[in-house]
N, C-alpha and C positions, 0 to 999 in steps of 0.2 A: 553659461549653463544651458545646454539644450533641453526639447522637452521629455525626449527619449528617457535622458541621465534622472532627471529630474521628476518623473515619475516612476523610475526604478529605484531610487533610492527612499520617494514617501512611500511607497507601495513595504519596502521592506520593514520600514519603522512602525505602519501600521500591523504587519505579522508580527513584527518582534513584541507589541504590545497585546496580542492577542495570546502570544506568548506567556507574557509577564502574566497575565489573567489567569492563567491556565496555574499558576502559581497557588493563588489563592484555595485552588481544590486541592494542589498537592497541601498543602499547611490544613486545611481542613483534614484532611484525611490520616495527614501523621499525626496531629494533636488529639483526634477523635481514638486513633486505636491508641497511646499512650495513655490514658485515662477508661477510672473505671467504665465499665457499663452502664452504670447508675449516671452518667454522666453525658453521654455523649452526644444525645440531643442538645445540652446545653452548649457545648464545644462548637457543634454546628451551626447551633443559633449565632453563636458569637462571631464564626467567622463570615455568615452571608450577613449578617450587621455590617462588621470592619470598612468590607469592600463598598456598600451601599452608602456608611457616614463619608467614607473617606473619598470618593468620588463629590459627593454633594458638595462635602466642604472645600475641599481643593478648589472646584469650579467657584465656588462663593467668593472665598478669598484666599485659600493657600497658595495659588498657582502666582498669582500677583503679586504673594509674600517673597516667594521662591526667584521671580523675576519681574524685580521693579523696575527694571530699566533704567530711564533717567528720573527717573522716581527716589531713587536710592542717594540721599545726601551724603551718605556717609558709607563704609562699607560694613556696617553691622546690622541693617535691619532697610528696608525700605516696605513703599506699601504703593501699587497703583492704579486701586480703586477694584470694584466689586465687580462681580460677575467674568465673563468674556468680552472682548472687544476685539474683532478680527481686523485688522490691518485693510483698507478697501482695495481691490483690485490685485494688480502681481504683488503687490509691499507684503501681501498676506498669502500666495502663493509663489510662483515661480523665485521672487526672488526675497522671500523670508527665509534665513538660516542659510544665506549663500546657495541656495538652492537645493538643499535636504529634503525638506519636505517642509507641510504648509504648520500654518499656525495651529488649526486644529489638531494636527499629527501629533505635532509639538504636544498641546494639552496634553490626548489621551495616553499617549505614552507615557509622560510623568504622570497622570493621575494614577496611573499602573503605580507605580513606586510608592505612594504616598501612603496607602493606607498598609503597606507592606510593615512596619515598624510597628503596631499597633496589635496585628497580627502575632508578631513574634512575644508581644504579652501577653496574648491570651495565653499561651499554651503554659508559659511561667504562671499564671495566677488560679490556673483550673482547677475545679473541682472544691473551693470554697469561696469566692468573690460574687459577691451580687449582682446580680447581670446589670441593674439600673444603673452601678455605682461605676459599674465597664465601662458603658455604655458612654455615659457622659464623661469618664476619662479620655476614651477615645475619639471624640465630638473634638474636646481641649486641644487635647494633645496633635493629634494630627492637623488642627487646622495651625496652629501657632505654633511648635517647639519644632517640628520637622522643617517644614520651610525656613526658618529663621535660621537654622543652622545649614539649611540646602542653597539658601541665598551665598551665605558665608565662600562657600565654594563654587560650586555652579550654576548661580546666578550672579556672580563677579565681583563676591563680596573682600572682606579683605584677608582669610585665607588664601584665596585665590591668587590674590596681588602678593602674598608673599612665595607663591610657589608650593602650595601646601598639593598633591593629587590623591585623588579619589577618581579610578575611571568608571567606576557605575556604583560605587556605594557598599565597601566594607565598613568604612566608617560613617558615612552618610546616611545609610538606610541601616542595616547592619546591626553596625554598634551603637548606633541610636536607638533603635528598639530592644535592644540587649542592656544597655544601662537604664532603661523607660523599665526593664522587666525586674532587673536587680533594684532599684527603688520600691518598686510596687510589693514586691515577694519578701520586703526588710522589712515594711509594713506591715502587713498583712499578716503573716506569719504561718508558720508551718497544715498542711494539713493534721487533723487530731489521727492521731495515730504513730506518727510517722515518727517522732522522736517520745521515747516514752525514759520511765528510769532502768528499762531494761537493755537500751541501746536502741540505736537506728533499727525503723521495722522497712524493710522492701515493699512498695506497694505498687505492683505490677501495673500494666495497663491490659486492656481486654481483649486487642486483637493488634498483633504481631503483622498478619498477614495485611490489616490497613495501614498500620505506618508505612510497610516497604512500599505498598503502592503510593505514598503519598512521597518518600522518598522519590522518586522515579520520576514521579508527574514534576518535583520539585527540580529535577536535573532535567528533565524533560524544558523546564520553563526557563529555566539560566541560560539555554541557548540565546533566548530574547530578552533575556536579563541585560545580559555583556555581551551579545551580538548585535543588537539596538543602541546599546551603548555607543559604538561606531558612530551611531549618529548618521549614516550614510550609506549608503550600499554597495560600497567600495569591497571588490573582492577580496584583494590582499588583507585587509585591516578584518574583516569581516573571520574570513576564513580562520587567520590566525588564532582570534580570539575563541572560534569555536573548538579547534587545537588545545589552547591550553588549560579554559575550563573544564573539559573534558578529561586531558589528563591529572590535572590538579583533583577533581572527585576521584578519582581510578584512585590514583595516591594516596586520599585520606583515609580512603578505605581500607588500603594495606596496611598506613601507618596506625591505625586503632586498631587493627584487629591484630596485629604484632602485642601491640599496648597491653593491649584488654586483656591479655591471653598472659604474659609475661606476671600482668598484675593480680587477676582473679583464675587462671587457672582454669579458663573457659572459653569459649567462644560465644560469643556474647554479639547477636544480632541487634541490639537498641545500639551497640558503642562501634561496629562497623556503619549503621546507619545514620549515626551522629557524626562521621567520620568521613562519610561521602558528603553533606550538610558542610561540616569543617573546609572540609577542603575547597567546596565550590564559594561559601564565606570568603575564604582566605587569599582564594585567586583574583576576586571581584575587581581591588583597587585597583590590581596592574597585570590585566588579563593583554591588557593590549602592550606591554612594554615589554612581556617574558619571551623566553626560547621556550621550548617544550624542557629543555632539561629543568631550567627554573622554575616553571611551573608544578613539574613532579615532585622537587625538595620545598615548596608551600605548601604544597598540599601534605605530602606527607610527616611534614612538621606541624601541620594543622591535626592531623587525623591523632600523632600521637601526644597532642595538647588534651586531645577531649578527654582520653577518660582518666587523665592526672586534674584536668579543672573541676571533673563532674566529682571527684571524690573527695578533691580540695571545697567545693560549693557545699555538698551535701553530710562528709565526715566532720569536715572542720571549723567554719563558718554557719554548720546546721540552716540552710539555707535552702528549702524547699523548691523546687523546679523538676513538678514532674515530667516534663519534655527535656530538658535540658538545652532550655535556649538562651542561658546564660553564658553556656561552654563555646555553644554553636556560634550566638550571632554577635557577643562580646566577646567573649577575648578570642577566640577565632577572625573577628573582625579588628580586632586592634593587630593581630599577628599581621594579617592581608596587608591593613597600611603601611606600617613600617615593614615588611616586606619588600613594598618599593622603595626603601632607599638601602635594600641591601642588595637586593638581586636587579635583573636587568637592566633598560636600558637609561634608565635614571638613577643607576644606584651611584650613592656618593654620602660624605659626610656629612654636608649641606642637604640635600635632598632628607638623609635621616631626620637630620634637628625638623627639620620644616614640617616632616611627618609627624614628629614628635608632638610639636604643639599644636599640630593640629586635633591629634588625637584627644591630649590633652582639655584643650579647649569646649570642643562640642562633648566631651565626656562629661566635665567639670557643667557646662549649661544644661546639656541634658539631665542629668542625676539631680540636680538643686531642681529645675523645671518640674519631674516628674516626683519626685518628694515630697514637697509643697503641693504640689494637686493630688497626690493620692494620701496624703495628711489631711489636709481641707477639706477633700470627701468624708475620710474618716468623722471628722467630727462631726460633718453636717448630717450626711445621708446613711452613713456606715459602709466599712465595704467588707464587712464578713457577714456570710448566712449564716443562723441560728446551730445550734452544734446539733439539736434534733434535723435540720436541714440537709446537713452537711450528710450524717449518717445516711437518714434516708435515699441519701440521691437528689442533686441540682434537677434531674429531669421531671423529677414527680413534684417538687414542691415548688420549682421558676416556669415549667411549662407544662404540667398538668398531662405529660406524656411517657410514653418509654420508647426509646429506640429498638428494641427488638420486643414484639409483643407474645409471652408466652402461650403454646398451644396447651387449648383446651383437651389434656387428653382420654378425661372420660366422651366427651362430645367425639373426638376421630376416633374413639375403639369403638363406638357406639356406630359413627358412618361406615367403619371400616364392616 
C-alpha cells in the first residue's frame, strides 16, 4: 500500500463520518417537526444527549465490545479492555485495516454509527417518556446491546462465520434501534389522547417544513452512511454505492406515494417522507451487491411497506409511534437484509436462510435486551411523565422552556 492510496482512502472515511454526523441533525430535525410544539425543545434535548452519551460510551467500552480481537473466546461476545489503545507506530497507521485508514479513523467512524440506534427511539418514545428515564436507557443500551450484536457480524463474531451480511447496518444499526423502539413504545404506552373509545385521534406534528429538511440532511448523510461503508476509497465500489442508495430513496418515495394515495385518498407528505427513510433503510444491507435496477425494486418495495406497516402499527396493534420509526428502521430494515438474498450479487437460497437467522437472532436479543431495561426502569425510576405533564408540554415542565417564544403583542403595537 502506498502512501498516496493510503491517505486517500482515511481522508475519505474521515468525510464519510463527518457525513454520518450530519445525520444526527437530519434525525433531530425530522423528529422535532413530527411532534407537537409543546415538545420540541425536549426532542432536541434528546437528540444532542444521544450523540454526546453515545460517543463517550463507545470510546469507554463499546468500541472494544464491537472489536475484541483476539479478545473474543468465543463468537458471541468478547471485551478488550477500556478506553483507546492505538497500535504504536505504522501497526496503527499505514498498515492497520490493510491500509484503509488508521486506527482512530476506524473509531470515529463507528462511533458515528453507535449512538444512531438510540436515536431512532427517541422519536418512537416522544412526547411522554421522561427524559432521566431516556437518558439512562440510552447510557445501557448503546454501550452493551449494540456492540454485542455489532461484534456478532462486524467484529467477526459468529454470524459472520456463518455468512450472515449486513454491508452498513439495515439490521445492525437499523433494525436494532427499530426493535429497541417497538419494546420501548409496548411499554410505555400510547400517548393520552390518541386512542380514545371514540376511535384512533390523528395527532399531527408542528412543522412539516422541518421533517422535509431533516429528511434531506438524512439522505444527504447516507452518502457517508454506505459510502464509508466501502471502507476504502476505492472508486468503483464507492461510486456504485452512491448509485444505488440514491436510487433506492428515489424509489421509496414513488413506492409510498402510489401507496398512500391508493389507501387514503391523498397525498400525504409524512408517508412520501417515511418512504424515501424506507427505502435508503432497505438499501443499507446490500447497497454494494445491487445493479441500479435491484436497487429501485428495494426501495420501492420498501416505500410501499410503510404506509401498510404505519397502519398495521397504529390501527391494529394500537401501538403509538409518532415518527414512524417502527415502519422505517424495522421492518424496512428486516426488508433490506433479506433483500440480499433475493436480489443481486449474493442472492441464493443459502444466502436467504443465513439472512434469515440473522435477522432473527439479533431481533430476538435485541427485543428481550430492550424489554427488560425499559421494564427495570419502569419500576425503578418510572418512564411516563405525569398526565398534567404530558398535557402541558415535555418543554415547560423537563426544561423550564419554549421552542418558539410567543410575541408580546401589546409591547410591538405599542413599539410599532
Amino acid at each position: 500500500m502506498n502512501e498516496a492510496t493510503f491517505t486517500a482512502n482515511n481522508l475519505w472515511i474521515l468525510i464519510a463520518a463527518v457525513l454520518v454526523f450530519i445525520m444526527h441533525l437530519g434525525f433531530a430535525s425530522l423528529e422535532s417537526g413530527f411532534v407537537r410544539k409543546k415538545n420540541t425543545v425536549n426532542i432536541l434535548f434528546k437528540n444532542s444527549m444521544i450523540i454526546s452519551i453515545g460517543l463517550l460510551t463507545y470510546y469507554l467500552l463499546g468500541f472494544n465490545l464491537m472489536y475484541p480481537g483476539d479478545a473474543a473466546s468465543n463468537g458471541f461476545i468478547g471485551f478488550s479492555g477500556f478506553g483507546l489503545s492505538m497500535p504504536e507506530g505504522a501497526a496503527g497507521a499505514i498498515e492497520y485495516a490493510d491500509g484503509a485508514y488508521t486506527y482512530w479513523t476506524d473509531f470515529i467512524f463507528q462511533a458515528m454509527f453507535a449512538a444512531t440506534g438510540a436515536t431512532i427511539v427517541s422519536g418512537a418514545v416522544a412526547e411522554r417518556m421522561k427524559l432521566s428515564s431516556f437518558l439512562v436507557f440510552t447510557l445501557v443500551f448503546v454501550s452493551l446491546c449494540y456492540p454485542i450484536t455489532g461484534f456478532w457480524k462486524w467484529g467477526g463474531g459468529w454470524l459472520d462465520a456463518r455468512g450472515f451480511y449486513d454491508f452498513a447496518g439495515s439490521t445492525l444499526v437499523h433494525s436494532v434501534g427499530g426493535w429497541a423502539a417497538l419494546a420501548c413504545i409496548m411499554v410505555l404506552g400510547a400517548r393520552k389522547g390518541k386512542y380514545t373509545s371514540k376511535g384512533i385521534q390523528a395527532i399531527p406534528g408542528h412543522s412539516m417544513p422541518l421533517a422535509t429538511v431533516g429528511v434531506f440532511m438524512l439522505w444527504f448523510g447516507w452518502f457517508g452512511f454506505n459510502g464509508g461503508s466501502v471502507l476504502s476509497a476505492d472508486p468503483v465500489a464507492v461510486s456504485l454505492v452512491f448509485v444505488t442508495t440514491c436510487l433506492a430513496a428515489a424509489a421509496g418515495a414513488i413506492g409510498a406515494f402510489f401507496t398512500s394515495y391508493i389507501m387514503f385518498k391523498s397525498h400525504d407528505l409524512s408517508m412520501v417522507l417515511n418512504g424515501i427513510l424506507g427505502g435508503l433503510v432497505g438499501i443499507t444491507a446490500g447497497a454494494d451487491q445491487m445493479s441500479p435496477v435491484d436497487a429501485i425494486l428495494i426501495g420501492a418495495i420498501a416505500g410501499i411497506i410503510i404506509p401498510m406497516s404505519v397502519v398495521f402499527f397504529d390501527r391494529k396493534l394500537k401501538l403509538d409511534d409518532p415518527v414512524g420509526a417502527t415502519s422505517v428502521h424495522l421492518v424496512c430494515g428486516i426488508w433490506g437484509t433479506l433483500a440480499v438474498g433475493i436480489f443481486g450479487a449474493m442472492a441464493s437460497i443459502g444466502q436467504f436462510i443465513e439472512q434469515l437467522i440473522g435477522v432473527v437472532a439479533i431481533g430476538a436479543f435485541t427485543f428481550v435486551f430492550a424489554y427488560l431495561l425499559i421494564t427495570i426502569l419502569k419500576v425503578t425510576m418510572g418512564i411516563r411523565v405525569p398526565e398534567e405533564d404530558e398535557v402541558k408540554g415535555l418543554d415547560v415542565s423537563e426544561h423550564d422552556m419554549e421552542a418558539y417564544s410567543e410575541i408580546d403583542t401589546d409591547y410591538a403595537f405599542a413599539v410599532k
